[in-house]
N, CA, C, O and CB atoms as a CASP TS submission, in Angstrom:
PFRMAT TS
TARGET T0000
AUTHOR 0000-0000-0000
METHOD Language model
MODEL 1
PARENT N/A
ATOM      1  N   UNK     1      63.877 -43.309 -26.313  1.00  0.00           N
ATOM      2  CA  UNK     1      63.898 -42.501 -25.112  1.00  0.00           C
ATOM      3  C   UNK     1      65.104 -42.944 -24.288  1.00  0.00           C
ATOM      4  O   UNK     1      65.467 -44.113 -24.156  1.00  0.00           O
ATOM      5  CB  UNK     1      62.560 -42.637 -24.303  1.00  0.00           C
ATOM      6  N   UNK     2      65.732 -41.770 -23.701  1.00  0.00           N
ATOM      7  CA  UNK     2      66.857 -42.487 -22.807  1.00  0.00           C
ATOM      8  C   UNK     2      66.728 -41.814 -21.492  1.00  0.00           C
ATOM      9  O   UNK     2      66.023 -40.829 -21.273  1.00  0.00           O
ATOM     10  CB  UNK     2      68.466 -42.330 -23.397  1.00  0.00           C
ATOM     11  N   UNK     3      67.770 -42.685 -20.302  1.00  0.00           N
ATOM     12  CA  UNK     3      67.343 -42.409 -19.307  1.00  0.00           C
ATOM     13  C   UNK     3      68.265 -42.661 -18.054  1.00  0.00           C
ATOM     14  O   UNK     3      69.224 -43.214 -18.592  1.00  0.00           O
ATOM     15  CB  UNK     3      66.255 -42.962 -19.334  1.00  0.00           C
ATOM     16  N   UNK     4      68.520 -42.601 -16.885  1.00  0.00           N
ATOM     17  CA  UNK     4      69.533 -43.408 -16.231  1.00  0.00           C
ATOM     18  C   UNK     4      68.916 -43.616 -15.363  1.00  0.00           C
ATOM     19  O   UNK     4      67.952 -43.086 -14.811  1.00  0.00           O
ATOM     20  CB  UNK     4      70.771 -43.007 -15.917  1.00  0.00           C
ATOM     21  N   UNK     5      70.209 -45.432 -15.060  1.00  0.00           N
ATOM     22  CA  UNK     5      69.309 -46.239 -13.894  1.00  0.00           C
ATOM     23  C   UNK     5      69.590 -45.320 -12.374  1.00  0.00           C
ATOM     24  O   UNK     5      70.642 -44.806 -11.993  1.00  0.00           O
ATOM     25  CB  UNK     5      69.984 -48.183 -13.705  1.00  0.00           C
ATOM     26  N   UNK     6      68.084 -45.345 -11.627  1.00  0.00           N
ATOM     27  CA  UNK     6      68.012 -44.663 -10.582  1.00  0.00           C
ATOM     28  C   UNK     6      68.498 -46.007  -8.887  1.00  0.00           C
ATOM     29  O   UNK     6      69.294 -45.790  -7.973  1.00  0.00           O
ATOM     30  CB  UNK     6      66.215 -43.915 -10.770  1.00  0.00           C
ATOM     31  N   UNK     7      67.742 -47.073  -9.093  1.00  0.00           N
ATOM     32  CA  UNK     7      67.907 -48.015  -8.455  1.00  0.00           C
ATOM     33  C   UNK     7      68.017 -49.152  -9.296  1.00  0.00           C
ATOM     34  O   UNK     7      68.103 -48.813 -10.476  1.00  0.00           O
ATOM     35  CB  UNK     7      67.057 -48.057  -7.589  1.00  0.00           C
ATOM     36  N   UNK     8      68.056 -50.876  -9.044  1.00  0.00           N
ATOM     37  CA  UNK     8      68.404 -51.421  -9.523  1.00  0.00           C
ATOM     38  C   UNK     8      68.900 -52.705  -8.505  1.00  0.00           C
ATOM     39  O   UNK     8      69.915 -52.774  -7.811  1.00  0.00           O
ATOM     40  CB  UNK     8      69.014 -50.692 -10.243  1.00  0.00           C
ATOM     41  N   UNK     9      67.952 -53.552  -8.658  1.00  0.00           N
ATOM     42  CA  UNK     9      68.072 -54.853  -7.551  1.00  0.00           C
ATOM     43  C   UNK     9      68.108 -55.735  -8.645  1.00  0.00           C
ATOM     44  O   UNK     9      67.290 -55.806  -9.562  1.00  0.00           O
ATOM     45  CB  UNK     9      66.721 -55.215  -6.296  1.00  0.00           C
ATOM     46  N   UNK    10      69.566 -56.688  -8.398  1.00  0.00           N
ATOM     47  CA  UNK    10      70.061 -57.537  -9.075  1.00  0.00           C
ATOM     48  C   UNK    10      69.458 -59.094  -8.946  1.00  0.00           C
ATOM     49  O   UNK    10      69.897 -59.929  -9.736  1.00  0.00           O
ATOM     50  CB  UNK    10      71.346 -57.378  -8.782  1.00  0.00           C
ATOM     51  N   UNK    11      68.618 -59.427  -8.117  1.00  0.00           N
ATOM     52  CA  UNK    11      67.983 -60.638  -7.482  1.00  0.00           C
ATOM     53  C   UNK    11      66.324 -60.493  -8.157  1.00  0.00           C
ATOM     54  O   UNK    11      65.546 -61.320  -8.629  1.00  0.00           O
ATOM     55  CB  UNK    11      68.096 -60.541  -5.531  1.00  0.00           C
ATOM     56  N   UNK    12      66.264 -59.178  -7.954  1.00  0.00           N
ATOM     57  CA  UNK    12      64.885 -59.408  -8.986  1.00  0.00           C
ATOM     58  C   UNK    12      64.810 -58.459 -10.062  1.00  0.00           C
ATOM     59  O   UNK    12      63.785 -57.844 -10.353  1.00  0.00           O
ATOM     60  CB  UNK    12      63.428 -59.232  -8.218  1.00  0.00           C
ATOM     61  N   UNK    13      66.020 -58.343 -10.704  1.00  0.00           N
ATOM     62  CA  UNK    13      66.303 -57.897 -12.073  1.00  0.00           C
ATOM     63  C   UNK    13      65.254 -56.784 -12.003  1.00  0.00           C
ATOM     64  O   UNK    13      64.801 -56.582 -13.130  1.00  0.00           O
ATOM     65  CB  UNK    13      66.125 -59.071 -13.344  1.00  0.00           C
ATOM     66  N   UNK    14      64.834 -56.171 -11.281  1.00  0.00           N
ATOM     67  CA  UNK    14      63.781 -54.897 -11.664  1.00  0.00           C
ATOM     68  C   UNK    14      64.701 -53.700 -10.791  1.00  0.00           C
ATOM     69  O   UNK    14      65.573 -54.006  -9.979  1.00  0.00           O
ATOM     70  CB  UNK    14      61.771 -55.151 -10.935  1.00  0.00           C
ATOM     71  N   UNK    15      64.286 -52.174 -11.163  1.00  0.00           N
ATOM     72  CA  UNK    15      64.193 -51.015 -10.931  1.00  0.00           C
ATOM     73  C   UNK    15      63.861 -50.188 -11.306  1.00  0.00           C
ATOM     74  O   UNK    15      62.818 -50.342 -11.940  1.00  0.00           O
ATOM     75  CB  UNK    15      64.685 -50.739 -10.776  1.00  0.00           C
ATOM     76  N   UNK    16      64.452 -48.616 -11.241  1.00  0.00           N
ATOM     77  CA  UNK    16      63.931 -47.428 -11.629  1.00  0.00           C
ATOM     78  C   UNK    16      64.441 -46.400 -12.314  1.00  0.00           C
ATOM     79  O   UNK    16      65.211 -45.667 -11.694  1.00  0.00           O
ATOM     80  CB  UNK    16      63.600 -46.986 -10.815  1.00  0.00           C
ATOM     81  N   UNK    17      64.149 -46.093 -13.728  1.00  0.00           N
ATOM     82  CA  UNK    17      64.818 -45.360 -14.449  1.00  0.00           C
ATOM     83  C   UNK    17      64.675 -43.543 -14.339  1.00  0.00           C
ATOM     84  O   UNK    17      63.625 -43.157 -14.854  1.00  0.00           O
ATOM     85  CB  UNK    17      64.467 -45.945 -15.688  1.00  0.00           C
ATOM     86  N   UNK    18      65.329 -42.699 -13.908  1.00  0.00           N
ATOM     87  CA  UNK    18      65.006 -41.521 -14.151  1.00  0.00           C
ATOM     88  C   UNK    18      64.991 -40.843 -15.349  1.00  0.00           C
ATOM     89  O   UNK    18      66.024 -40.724 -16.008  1.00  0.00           O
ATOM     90  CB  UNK    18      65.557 -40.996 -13.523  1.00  0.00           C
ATOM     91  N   UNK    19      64.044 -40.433 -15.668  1.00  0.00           N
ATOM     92  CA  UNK    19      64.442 -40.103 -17.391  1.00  0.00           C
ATOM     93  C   UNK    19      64.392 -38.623 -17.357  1.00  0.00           C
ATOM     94  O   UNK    19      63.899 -37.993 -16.421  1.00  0.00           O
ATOM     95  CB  UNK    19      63.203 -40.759 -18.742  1.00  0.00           C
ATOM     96  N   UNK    20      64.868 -38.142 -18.310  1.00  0.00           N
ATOM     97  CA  UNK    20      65.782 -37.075 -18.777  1.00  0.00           C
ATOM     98  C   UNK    20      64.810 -35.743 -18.414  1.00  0.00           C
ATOM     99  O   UNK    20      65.364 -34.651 -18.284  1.00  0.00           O
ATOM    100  CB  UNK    20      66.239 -37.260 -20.553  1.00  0.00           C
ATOM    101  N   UNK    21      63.130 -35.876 -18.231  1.00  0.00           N
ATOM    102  CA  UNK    21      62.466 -34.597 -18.131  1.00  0.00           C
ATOM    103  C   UNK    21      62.489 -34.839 -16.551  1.00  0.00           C
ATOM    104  O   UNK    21      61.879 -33.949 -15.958  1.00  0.00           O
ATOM    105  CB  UNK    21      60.886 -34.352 -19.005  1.00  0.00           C
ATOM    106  N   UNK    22      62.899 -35.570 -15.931  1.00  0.00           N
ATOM    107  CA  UNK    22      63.080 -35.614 -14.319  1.00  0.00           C
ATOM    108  C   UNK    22      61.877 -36.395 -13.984  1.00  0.00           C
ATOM    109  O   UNK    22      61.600 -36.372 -12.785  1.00  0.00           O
ATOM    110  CB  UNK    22      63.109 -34.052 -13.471  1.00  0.00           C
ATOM    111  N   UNK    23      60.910 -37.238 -14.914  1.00  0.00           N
ATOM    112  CA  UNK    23      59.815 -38.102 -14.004  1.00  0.00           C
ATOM    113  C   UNK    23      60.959 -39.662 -14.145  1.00  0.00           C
ATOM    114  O   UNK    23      61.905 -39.897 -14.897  1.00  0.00           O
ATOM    115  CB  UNK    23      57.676 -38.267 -14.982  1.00  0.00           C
ATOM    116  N   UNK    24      60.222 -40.580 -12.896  1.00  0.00           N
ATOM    117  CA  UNK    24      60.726 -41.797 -12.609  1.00  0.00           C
ATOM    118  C   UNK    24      59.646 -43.202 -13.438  1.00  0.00           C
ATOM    119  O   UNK    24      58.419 -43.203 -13.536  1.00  0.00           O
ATOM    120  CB  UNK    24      60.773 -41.792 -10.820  1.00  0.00           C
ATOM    121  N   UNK    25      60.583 -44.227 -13.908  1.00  0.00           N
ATOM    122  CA  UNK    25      59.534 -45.094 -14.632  1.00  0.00           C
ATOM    123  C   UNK    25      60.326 -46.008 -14.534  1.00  0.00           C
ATOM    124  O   UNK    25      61.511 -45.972 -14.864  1.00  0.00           O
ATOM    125  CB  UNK    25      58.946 -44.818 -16.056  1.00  0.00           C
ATOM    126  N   UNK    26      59.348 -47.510 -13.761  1.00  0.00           N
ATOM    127  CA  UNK    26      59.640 -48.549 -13.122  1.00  0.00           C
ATOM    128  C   UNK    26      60.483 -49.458 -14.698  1.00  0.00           C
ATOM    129  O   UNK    26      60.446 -49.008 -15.843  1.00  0.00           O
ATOM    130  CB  UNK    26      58.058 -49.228 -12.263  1.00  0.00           C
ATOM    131  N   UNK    27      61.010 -50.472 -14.369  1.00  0.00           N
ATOM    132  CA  UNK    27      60.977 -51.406 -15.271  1.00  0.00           C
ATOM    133  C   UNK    27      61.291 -52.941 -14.153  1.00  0.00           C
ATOM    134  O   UNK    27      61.957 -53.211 -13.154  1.00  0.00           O
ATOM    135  CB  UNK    27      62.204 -50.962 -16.587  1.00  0.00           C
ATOM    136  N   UNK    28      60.336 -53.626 -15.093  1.00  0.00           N
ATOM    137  CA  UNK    28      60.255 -55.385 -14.558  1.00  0.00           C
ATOM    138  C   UNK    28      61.768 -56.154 -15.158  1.00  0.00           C
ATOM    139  O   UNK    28      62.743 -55.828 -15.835  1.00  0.00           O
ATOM    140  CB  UNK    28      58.535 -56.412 -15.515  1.00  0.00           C
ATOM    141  N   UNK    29      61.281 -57.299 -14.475  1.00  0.00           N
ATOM    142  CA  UNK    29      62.421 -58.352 -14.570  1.00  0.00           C
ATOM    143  C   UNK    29      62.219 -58.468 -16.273  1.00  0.00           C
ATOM    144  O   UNK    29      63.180 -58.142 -16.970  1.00  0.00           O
ATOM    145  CB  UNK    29      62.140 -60.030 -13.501  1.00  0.00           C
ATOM    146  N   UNK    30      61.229 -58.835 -16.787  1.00  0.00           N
ATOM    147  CA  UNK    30      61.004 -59.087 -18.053  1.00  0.00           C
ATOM    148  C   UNK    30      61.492 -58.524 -19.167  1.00  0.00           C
ATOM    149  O   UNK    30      61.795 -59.069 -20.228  1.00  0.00           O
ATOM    150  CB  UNK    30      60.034 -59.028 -18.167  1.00  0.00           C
ATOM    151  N   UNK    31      61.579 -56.805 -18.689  1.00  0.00           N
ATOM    152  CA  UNK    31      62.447 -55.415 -19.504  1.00  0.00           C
ATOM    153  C   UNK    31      63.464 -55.858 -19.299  1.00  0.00           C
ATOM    154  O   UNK    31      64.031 -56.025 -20.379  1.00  0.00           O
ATOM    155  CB  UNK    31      62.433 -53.799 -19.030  1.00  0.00           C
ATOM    156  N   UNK    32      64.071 -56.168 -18.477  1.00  0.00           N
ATOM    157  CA  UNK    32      65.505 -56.220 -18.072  1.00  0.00           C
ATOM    158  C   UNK    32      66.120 -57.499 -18.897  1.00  0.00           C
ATOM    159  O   UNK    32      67.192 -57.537 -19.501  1.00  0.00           O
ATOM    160  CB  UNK    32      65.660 -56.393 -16.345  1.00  0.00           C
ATOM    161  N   UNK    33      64.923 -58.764 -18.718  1.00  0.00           N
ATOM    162  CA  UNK    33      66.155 -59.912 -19.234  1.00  0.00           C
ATOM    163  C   UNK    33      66.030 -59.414 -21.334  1.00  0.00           C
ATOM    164  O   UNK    33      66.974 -59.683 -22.076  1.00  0.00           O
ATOM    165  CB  UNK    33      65.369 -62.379 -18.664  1.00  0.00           C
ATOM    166  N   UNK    34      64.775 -58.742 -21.848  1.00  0.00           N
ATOM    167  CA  UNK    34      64.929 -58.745 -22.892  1.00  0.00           C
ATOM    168  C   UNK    34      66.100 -57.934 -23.395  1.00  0.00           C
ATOM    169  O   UNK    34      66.274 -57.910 -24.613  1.00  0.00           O
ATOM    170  CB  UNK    34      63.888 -58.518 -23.287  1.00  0.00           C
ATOM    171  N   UNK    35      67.067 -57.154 -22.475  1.00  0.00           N
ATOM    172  CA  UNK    35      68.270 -56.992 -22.509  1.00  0.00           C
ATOM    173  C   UNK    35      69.135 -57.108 -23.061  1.00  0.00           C
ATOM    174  O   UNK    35      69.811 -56.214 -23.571  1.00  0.00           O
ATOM    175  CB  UNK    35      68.540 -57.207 -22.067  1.00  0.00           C
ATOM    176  N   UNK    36      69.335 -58.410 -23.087  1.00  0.00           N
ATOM    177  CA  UNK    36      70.608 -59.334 -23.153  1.00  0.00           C
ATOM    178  C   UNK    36      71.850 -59.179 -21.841  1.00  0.00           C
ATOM    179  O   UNK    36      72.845 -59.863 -21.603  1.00  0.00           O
ATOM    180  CB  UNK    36      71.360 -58.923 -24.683  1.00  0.00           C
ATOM    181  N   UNK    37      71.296 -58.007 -21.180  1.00  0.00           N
ATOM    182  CA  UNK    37      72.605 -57.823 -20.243  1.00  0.00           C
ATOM    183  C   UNK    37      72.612 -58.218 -19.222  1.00  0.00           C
ATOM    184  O   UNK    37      71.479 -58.124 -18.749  1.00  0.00           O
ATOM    185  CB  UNK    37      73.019 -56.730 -19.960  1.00  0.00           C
ATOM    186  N   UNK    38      73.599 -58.830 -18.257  1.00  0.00           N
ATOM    187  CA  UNK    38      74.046 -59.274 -17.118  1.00  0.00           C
ATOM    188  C   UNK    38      73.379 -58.161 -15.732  1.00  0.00           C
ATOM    189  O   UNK    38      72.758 -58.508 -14.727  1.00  0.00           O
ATOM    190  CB  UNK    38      75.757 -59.325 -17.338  1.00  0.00           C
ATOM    191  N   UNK    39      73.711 -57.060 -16.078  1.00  0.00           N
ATOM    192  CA  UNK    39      73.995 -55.957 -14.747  1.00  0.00           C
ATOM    193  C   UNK    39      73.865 -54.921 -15.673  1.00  0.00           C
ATOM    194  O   UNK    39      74.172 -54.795 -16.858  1.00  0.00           O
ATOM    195  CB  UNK    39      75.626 -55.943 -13.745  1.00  0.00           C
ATOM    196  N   UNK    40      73.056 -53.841 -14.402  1.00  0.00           N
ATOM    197  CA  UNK    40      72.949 -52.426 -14.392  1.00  0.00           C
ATOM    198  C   UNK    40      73.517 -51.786 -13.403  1.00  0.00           C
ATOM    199  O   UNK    40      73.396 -52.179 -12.242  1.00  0.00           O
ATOM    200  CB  UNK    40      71.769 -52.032 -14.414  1.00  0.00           C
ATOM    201  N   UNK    41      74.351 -50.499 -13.802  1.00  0.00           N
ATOM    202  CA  UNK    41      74.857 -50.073 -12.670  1.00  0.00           C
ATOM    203  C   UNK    41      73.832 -49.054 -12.205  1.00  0.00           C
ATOM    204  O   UNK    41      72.735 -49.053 -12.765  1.00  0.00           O
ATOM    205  CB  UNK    41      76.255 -49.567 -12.835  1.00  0.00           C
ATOM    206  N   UNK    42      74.091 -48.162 -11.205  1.00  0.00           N
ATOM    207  CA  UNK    42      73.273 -46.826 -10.861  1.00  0.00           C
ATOM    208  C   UNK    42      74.376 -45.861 -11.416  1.00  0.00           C
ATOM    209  O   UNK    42      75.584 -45.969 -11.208  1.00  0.00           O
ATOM    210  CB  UNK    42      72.839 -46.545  -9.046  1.00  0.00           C
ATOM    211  N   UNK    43      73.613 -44.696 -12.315  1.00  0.00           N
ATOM    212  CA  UNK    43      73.354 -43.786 -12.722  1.00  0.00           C
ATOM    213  C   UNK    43      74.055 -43.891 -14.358  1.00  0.00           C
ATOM    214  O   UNK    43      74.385 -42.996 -15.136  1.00  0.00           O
ATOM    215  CB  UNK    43      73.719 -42.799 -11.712  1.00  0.00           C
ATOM    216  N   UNK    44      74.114 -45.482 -14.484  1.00  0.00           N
ATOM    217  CA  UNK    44      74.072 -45.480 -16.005  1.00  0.00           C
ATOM    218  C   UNK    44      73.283 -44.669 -17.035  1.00  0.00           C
ATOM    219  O   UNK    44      72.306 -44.013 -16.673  1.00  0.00           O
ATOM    220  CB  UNK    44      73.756 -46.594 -16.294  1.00  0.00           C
ATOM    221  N   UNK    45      73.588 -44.691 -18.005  1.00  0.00           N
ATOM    222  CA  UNK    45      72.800 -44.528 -19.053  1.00  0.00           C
ATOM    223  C   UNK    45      72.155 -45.544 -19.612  1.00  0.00           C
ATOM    224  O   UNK    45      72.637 -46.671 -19.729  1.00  0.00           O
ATOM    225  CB  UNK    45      73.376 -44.023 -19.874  1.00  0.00           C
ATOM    226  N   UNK    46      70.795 -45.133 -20.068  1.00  0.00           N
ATOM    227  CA  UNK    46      70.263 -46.710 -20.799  1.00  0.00           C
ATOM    228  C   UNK    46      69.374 -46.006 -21.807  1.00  0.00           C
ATOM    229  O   UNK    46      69.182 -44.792 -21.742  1.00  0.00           O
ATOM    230  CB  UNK    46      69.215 -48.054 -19.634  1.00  0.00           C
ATOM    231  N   UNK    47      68.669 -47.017 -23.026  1.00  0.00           N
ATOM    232  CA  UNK    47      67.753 -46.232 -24.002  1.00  0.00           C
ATOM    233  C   UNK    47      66.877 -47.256 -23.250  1.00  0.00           C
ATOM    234  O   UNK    47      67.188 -48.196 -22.519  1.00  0.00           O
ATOM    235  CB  UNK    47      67.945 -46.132 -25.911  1.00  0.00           C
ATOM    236  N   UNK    48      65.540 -46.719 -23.708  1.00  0.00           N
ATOM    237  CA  UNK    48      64.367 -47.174 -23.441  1.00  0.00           C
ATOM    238  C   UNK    48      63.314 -47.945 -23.789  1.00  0.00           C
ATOM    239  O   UNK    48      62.400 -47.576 -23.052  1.00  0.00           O
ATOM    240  CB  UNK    48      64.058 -46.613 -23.348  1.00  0.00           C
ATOM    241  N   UNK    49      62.781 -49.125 -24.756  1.00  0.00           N
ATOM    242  CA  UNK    49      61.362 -49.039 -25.427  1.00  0.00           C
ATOM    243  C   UNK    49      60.901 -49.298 -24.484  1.00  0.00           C
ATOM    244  O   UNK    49      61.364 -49.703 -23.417  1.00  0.00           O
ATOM    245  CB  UNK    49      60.859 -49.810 -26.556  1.00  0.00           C
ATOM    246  N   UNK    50      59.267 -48.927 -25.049  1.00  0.00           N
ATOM    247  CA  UNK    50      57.823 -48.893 -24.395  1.00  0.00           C
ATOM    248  C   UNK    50      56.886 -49.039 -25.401  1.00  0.00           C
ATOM    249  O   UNK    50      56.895 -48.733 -26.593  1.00  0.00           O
ATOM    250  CB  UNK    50      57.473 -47.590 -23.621  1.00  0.00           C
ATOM    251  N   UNK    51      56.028 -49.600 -24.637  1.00  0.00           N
ATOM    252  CA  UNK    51      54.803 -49.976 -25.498  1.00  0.00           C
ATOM    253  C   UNK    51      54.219 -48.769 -25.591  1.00  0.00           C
ATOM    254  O   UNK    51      54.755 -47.712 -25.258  1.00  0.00           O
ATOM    255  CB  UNK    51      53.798 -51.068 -24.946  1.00  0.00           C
ATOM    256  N   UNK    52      53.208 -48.883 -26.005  1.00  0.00           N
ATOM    257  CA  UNK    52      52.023 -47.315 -26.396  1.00  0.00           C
ATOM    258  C   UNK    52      51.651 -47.079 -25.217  1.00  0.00           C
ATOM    259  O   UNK    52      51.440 -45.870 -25.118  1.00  0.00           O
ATOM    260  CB  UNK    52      50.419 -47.450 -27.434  1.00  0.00           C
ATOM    261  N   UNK    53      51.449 -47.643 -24.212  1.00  0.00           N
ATOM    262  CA  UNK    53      50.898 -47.206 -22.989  1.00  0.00           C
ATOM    263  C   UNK    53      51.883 -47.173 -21.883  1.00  0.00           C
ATOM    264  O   UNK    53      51.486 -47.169 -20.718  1.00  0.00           O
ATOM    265  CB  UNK    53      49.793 -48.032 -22.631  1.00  0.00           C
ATOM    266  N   UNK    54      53.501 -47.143 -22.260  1.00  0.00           N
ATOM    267  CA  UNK    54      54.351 -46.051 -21.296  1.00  0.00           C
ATOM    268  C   UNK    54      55.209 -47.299 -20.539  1.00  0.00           C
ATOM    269  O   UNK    54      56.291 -47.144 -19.973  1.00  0.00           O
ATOM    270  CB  UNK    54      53.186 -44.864 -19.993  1.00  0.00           C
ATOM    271  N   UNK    55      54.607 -48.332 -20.642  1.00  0.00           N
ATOM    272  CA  UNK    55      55.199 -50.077 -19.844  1.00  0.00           C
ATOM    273  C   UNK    55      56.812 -49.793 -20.824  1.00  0.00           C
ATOM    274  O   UNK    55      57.044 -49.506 -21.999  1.00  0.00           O
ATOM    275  CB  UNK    55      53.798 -52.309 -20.598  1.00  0.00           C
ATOM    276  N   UNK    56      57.692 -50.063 -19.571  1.00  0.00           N
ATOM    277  CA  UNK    56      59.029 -50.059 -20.465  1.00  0.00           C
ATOM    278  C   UNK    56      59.120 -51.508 -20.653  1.00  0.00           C
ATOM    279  O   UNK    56      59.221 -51.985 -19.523  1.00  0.00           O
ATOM    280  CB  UNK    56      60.495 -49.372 -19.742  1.00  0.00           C
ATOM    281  N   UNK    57      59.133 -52.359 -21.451  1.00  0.00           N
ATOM    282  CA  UNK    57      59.792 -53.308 -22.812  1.00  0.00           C
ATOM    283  C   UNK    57      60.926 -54.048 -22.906  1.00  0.00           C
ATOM    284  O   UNK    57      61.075 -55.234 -23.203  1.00  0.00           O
ATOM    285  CB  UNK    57      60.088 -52.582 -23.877  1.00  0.00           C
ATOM    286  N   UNK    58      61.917 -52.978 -22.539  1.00  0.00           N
ATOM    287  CA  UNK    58      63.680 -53.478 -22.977  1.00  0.00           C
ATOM    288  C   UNK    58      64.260 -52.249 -22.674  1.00  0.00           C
ATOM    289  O   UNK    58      64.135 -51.133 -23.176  1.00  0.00           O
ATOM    290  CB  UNK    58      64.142 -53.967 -24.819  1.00  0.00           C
ATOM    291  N   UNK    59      65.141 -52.828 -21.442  1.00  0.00           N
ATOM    292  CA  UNK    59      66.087 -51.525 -21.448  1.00  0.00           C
ATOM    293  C   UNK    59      67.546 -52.045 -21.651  1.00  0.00           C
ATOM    294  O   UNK    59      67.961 -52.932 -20.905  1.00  0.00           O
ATOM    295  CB  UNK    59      65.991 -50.610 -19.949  1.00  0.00           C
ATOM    296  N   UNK    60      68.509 -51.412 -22.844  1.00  0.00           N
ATOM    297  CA  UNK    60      69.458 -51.394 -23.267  1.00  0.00           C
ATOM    298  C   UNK    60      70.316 -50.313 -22.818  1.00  0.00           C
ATOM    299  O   UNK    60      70.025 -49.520 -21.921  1.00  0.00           O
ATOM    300  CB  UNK    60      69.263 -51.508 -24.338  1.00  0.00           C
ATOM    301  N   UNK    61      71.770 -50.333 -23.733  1.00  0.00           N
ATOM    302  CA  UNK    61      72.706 -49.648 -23.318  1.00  0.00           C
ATOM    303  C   UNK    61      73.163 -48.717 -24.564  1.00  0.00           C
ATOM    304  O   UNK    61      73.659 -49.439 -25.429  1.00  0.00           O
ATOM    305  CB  UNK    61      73.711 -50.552 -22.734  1.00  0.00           C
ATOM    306  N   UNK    62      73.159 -47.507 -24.895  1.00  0.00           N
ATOM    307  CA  UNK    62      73.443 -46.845 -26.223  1.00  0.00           C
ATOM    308  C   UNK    62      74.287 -47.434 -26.786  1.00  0.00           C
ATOM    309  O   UNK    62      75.311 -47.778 -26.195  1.00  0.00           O
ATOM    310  CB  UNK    62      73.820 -45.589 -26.250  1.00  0.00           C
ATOM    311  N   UNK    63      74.061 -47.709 -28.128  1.00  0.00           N
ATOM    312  CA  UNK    63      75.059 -48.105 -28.780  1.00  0.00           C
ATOM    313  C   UNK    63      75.068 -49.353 -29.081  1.00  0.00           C
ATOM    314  O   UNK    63      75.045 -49.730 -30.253  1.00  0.00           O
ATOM    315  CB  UNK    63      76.025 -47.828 -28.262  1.00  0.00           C
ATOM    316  N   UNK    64      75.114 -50.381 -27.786  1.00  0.00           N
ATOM    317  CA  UNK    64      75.077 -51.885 -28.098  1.00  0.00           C
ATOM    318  C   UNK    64      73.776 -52.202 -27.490  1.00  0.00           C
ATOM    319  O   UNK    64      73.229 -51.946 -26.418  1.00  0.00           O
ATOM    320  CB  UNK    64      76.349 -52.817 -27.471  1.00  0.00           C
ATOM    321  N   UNK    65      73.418 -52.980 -28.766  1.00  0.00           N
ATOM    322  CA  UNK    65      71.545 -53.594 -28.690  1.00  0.00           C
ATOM    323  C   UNK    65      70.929 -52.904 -29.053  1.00  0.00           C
ATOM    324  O   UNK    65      69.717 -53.114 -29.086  1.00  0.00           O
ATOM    325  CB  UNK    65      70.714 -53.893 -27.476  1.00  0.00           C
TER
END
């Protein structure tokens, strides 16, 4: 699933992804550090996993990761 970052606080590695059918879906510090990445900008692009019940996982960058 992909999506772009909507907000995005660098101190507690969490924000908010808008995804592509126009609903909003949080992601934790935890999504973020399984990453590998430093920084998110706003209105990046990012892909998505999620568990079965919609919790985003890992948010990456197309292409790399």
């Amino acid at each position: 699933m992909q999506g772009t970052i909507a907000t995005f606080d660098p101190d507690t590695r969490s924000g908010r992804l808008l995804l592509d059918n126009g609903a909003e879906l949080a992601f934790d510090s935890v999504a973020f550090d399984r990453s590998g990445l430093r920084l998110l900008r706003l209105g990046q692009r990012v892909d998505i996993d999620t568990d079965p019940s919609g919790v985003v996982r890992r948010v990456t960058i197309p292409g790399i990761g």
